[in-house]
Backbone atoms as SQL, in Angstrom:
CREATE TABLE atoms (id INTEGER PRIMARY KEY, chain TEXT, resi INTEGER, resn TEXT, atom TEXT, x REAL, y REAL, z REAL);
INSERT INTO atoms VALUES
  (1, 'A', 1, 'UNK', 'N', -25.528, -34.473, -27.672),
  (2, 'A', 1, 'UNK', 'CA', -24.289, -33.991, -28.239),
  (3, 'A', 1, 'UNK', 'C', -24.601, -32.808, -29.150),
  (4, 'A', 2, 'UNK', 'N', -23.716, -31.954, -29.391),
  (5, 'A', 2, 'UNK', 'CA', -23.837, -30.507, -29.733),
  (6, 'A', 2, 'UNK', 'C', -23.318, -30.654, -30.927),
  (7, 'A', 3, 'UNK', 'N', -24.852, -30.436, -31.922),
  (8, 'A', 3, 'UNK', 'CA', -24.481, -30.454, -33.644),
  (9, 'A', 3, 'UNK', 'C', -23.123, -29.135, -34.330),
  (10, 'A', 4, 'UNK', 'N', -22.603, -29.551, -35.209),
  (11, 'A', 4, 'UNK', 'CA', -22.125, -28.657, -35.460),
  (12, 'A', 4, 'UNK', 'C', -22.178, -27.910, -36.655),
  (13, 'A', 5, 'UNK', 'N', -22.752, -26.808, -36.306),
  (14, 'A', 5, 'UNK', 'CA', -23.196, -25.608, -37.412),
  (15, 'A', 5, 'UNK', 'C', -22.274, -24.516, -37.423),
  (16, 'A', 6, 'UNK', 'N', -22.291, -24.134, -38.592),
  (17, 'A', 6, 'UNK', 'CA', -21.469, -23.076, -38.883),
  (18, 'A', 6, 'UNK', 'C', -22.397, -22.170, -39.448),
  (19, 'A', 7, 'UNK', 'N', -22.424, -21.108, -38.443),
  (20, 'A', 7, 'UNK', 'CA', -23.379, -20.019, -38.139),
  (21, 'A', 7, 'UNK', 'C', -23.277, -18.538, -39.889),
  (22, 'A', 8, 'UNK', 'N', -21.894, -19.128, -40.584),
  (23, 'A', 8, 'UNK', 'CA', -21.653, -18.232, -41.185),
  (24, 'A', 8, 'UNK', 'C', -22.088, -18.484, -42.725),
  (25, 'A', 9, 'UNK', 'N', -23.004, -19.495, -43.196),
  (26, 'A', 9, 'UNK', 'CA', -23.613, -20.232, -44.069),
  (27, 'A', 9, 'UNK', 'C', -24.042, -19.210, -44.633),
  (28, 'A', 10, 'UNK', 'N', -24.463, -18.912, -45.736),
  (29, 'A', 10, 'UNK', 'CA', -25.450, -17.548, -46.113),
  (30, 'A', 10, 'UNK', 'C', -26.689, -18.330, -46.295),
  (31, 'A', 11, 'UNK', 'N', -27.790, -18.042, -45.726),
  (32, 'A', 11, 'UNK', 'CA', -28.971, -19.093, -45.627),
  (33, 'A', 11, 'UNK', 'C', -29.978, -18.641, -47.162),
  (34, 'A', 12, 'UNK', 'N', -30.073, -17.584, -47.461),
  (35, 'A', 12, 'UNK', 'CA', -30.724, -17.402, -48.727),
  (36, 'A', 12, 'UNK', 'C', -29.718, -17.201, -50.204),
  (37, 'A', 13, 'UNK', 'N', -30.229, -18.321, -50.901),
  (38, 'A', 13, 'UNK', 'CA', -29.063, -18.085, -52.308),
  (39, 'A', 13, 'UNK', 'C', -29.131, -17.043, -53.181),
  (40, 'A', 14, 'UNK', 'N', -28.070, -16.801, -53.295),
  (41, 'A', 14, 'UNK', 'CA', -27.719, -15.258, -53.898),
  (42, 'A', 14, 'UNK', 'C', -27.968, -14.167, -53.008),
  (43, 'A', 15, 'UNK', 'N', -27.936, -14.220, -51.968),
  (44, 'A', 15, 'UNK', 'CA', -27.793, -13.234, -51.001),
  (45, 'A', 15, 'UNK', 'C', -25.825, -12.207, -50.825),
  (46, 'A', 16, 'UNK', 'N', -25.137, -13.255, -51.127),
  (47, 'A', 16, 'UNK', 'CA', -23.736, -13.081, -50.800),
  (48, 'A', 16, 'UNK', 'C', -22.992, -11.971, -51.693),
  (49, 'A', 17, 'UNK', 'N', -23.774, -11.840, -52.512),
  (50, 'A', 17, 'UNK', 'CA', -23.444, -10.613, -53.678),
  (51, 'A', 17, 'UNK', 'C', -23.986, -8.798, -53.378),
  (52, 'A', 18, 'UNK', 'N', -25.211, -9.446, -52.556),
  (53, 'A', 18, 'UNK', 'CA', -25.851, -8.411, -51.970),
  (54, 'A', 18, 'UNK', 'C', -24.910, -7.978, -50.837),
  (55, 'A', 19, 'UNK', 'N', -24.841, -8.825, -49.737),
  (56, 'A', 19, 'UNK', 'CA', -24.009, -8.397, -49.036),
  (57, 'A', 19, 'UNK', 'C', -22.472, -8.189, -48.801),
  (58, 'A', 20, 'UNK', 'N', -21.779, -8.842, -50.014),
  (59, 'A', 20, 'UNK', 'CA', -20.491, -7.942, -50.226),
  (60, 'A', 20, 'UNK', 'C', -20.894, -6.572, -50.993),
  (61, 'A', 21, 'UNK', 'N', -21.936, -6.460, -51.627),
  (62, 'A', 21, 'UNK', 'CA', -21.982, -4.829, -51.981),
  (63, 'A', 21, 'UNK', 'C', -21.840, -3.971, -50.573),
  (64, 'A', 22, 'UNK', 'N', -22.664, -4.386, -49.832),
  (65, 'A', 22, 'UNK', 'CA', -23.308, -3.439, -48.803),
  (66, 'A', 22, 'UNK', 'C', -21.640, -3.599, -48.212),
  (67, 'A', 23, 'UNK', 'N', -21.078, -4.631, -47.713),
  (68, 'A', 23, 'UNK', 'CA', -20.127, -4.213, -47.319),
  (69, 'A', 23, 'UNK', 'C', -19.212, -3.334, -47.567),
  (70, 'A', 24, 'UNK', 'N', -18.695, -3.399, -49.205),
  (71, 'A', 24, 'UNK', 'CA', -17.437, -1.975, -49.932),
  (72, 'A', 24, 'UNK', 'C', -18.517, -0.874, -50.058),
  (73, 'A', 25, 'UNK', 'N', -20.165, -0.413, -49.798),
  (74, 'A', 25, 'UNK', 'CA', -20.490, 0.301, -49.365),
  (75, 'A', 25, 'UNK', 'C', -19.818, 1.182, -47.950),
  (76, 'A', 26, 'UNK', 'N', -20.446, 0.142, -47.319),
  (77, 'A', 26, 'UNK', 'CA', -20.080, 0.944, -45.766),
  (78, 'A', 26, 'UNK', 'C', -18.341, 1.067, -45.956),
  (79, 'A', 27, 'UNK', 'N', -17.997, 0.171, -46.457),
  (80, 'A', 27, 'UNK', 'CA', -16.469, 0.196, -45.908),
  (81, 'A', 27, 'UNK', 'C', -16.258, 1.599, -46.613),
  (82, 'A', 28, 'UNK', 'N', -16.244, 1.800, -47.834),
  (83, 'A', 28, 'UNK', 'CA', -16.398, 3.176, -48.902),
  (84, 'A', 28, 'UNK', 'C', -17.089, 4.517, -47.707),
  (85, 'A', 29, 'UNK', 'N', -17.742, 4.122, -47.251),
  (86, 'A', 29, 'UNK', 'CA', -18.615, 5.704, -46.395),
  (87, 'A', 29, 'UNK', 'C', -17.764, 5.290, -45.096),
  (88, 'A', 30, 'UNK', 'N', -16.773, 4.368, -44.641),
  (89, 'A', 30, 'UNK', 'CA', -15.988, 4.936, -43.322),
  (90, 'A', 30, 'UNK', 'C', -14.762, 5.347, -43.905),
  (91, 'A', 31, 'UNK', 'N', -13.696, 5.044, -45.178),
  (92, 'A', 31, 'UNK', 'CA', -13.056, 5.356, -45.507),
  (93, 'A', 31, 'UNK', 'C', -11.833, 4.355, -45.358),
  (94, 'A', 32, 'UNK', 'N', -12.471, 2.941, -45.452),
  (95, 'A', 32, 'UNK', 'CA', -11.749, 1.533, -44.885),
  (96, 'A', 32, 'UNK', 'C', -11.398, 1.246, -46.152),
  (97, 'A', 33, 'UNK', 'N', -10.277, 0.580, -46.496),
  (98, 'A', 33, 'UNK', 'CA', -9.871, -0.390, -47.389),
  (99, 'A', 33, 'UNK', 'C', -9.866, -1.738, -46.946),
  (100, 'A', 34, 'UNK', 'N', -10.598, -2.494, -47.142),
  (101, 'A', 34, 'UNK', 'CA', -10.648, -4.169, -47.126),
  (102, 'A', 34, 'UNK', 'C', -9.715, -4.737, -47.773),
  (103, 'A', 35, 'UNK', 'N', -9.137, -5.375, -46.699),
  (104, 'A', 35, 'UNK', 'CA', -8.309, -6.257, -47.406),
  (105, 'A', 35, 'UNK', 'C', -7.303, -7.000, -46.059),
  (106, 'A', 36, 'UNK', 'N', -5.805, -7.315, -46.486),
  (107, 'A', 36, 'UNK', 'CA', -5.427, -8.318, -45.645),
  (108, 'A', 36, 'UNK', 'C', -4.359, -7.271, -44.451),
  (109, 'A', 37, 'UNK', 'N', -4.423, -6.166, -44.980),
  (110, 'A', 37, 'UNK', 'CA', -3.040, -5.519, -44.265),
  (111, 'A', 37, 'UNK', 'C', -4.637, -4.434, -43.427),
  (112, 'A', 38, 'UNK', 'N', -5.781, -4.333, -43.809),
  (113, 'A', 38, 'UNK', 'CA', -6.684, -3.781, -42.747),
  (114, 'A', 38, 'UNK', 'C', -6.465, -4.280, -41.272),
  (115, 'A', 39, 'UNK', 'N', -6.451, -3.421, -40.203),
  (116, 'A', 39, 'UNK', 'CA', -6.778, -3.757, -38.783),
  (117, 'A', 39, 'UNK', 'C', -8.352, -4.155, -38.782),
  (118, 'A', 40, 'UNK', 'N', -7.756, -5.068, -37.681),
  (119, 'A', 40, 'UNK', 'CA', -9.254, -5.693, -36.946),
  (120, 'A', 40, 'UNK', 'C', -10.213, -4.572, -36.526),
  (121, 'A', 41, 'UNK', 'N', -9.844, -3.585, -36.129),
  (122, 'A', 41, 'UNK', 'CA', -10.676, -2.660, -35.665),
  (123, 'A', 41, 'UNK', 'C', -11.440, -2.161, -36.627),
  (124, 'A', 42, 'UNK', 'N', -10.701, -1.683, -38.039),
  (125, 'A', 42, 'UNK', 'CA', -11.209, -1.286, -39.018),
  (126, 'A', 42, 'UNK', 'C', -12.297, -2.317, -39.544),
  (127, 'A', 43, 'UNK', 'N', -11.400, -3.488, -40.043),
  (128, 'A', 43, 'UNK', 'CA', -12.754, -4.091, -40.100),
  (129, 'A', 43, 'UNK', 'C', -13.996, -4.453, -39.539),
  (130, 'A', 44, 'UNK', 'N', -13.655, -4.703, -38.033),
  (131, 'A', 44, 'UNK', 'CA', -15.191, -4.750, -37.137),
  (132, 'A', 44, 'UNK', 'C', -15.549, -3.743, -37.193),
  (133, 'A', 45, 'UNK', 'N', -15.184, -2.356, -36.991),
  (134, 'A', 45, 'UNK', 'CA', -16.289, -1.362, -37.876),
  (135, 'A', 45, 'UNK', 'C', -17.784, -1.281, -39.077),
  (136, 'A', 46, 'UNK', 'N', -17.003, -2.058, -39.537),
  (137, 'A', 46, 'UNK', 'CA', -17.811, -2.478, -40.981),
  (138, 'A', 46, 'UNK', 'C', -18.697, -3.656, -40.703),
  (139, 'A', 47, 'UNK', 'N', -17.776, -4.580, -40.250),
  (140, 'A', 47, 'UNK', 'CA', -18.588, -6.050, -39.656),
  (141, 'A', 47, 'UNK', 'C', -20.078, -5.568, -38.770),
  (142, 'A', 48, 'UNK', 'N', -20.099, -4.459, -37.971),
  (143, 'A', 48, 'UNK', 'CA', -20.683, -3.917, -36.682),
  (144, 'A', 48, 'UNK', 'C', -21.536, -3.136, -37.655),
  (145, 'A', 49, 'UNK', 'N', -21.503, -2.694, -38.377),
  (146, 'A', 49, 'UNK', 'CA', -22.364, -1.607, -39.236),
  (147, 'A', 49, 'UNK', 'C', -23.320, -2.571, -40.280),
  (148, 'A', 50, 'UNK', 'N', -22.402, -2.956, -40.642),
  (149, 'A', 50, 'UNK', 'CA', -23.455, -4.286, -41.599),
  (150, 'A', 50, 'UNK', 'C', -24.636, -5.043, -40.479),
  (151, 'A', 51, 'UNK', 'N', -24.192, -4.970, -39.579),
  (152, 'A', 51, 'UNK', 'CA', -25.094, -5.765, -38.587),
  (153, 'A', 51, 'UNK', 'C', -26.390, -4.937, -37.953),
  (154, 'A', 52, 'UNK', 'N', -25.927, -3.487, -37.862),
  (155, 'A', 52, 'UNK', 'CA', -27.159, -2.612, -37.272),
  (156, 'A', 52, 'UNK', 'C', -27.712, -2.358, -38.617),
  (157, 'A', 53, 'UNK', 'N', -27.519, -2.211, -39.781),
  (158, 'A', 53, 'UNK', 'CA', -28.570, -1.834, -40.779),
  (159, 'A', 53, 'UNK', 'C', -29.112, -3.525, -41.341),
  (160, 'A', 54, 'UNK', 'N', -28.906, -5.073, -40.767),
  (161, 'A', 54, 'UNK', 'CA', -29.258, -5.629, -41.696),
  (162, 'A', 54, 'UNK', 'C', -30.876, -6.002, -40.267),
  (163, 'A', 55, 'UNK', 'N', -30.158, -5.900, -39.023),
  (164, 'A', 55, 'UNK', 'CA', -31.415, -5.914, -37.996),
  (165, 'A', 55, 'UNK', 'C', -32.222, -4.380, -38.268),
  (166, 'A', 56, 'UNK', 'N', -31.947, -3.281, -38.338),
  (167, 'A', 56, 'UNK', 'CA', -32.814, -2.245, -38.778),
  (168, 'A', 56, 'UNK', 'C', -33.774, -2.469, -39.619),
  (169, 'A', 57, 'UNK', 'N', -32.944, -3.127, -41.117),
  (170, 'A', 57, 'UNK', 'CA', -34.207, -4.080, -41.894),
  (171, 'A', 57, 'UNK', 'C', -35.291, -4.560, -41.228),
  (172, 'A', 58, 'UNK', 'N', -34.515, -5.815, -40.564),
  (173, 'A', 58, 'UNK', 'CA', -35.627, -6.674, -40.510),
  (174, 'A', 58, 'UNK', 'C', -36.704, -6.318, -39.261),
  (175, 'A', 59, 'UNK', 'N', -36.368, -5.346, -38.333),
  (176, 'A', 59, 'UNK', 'CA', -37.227, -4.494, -37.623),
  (177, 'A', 59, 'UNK', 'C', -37.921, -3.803, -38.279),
  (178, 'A', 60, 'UNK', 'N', -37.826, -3.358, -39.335),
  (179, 'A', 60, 'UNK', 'CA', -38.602, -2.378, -40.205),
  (180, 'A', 60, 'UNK', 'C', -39.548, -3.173, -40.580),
  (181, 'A', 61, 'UNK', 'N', -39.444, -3.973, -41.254),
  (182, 'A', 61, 'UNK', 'CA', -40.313, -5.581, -41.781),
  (183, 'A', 61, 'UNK', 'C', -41.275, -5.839, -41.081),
  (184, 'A', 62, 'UNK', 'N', -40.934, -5.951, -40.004),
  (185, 'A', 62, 'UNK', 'CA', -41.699, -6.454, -39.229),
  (186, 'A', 62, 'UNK', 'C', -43.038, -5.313, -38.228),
  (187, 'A', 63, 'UNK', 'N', -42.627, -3.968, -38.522),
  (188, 'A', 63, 'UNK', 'CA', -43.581, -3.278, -38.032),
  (189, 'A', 63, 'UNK', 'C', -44.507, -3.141, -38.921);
């Protein structure tokens, strides 16, 4: 039977501060306002950008 995890946990503590910065970063350098009246598009923008610089990291790390 298929445990159920919720993939969206922040696994290191105090990480979540870091990454709402980085987020009103990027959102700030596309010219997005976060919030509830944002489009989905706008926000997966940001969602999608947070994601290529946090694997860029950890590719970097690792070379």
């Amino acid at each position: 039977m298929a445990r159920n995890n919720n993939s969206n946990q922040i696994v290191v503590p105090g990480a979540q501060g870091a990454l709402d910065a980085m987020k009103q970063e990027i959102a700030a350098e596309f010219g997005v306002h976060l919030g509830p009246d944002t489009t989905s598009r706008a926000n997966g923008s940001v969602g999608g950008e947070i994601t290529k610089r946090l694997v860029a990291q950890a590719l970097g790390g690792l070379r």
